[in-house]
C-alpha positions in Angstrom: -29.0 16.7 46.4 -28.9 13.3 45.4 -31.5 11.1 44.2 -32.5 7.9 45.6 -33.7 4.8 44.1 -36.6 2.5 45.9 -36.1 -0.2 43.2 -39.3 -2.4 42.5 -39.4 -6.4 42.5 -39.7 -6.6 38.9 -36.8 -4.8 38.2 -34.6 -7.2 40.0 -36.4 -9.9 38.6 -35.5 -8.7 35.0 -31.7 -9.5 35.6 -32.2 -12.2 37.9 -34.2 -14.3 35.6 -32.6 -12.7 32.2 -36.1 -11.0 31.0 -36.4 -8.9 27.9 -35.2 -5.5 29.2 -32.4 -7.6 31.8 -30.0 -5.0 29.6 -31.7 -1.7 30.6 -31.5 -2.8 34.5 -28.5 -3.9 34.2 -27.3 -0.4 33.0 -29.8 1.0 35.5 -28.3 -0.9 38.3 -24.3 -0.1 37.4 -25.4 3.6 37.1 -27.3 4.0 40.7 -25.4 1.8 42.9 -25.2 3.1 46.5 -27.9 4.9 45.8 -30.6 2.2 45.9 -33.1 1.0 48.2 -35.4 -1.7 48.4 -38.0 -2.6 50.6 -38.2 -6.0 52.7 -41.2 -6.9 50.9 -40.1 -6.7 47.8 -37.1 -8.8 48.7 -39.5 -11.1 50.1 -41.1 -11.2 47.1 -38.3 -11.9 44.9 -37.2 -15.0 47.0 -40.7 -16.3 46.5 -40.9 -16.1 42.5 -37.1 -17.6 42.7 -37.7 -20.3 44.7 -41.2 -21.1 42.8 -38.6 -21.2 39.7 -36.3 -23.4 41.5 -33.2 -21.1 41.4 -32.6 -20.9 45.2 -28.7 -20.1 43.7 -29.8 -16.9 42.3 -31.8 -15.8 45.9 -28.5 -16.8 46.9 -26.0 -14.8 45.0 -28.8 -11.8 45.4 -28.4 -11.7 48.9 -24.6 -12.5 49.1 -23.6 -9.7 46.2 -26.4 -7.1 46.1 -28.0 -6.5 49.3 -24.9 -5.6 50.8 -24.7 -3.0 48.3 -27.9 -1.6 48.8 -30.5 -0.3 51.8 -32.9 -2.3 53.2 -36.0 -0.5 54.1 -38.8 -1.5 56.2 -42.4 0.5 56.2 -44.1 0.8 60.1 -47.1 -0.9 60.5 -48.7 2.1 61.2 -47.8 4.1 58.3 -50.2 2.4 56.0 -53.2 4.3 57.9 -55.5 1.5 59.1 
């Protein structure tokens, strides 16, 4: 069986924004492709802290190179049990 990745908003944001451990996603990233997911919130979330840190071009090139390369997921409204 194989494993699947949901990958969390700061881990993108390491690379995107060239953090301290950018190196270990990176790596991360290279080794998992196709198997990845992400959530439409986080996403969201990671073209709000990019725009707030006026690199729109980054959101950009995120959406043009990786999300094609990755699943989108989206969570039902009723699946968080209110």
């Amino acid at each position: 069986m194989e494993i699947m990745y949901l990958v969390d908003t700061s881990i993108f944001l390491e690379v995107l924004l060239i953090q301290e451990k950018c190196k270990i996603c990176k790596d991360f990233f290279d080794l998992n492709i196709g198997n990845l997911y992400i959530s439409d919130f986080s996403l969201h979330s990671i073209g709000v802290v990019l725009l707030r840190n006026k690199k729109e071009d980054f959101f950009q090139r995120l959406t043009i190179n990786v999300v094609p390369n990755i699943d989108i997921i989206t969570l039902p409204k009723n699946s968080i049990g209110v």
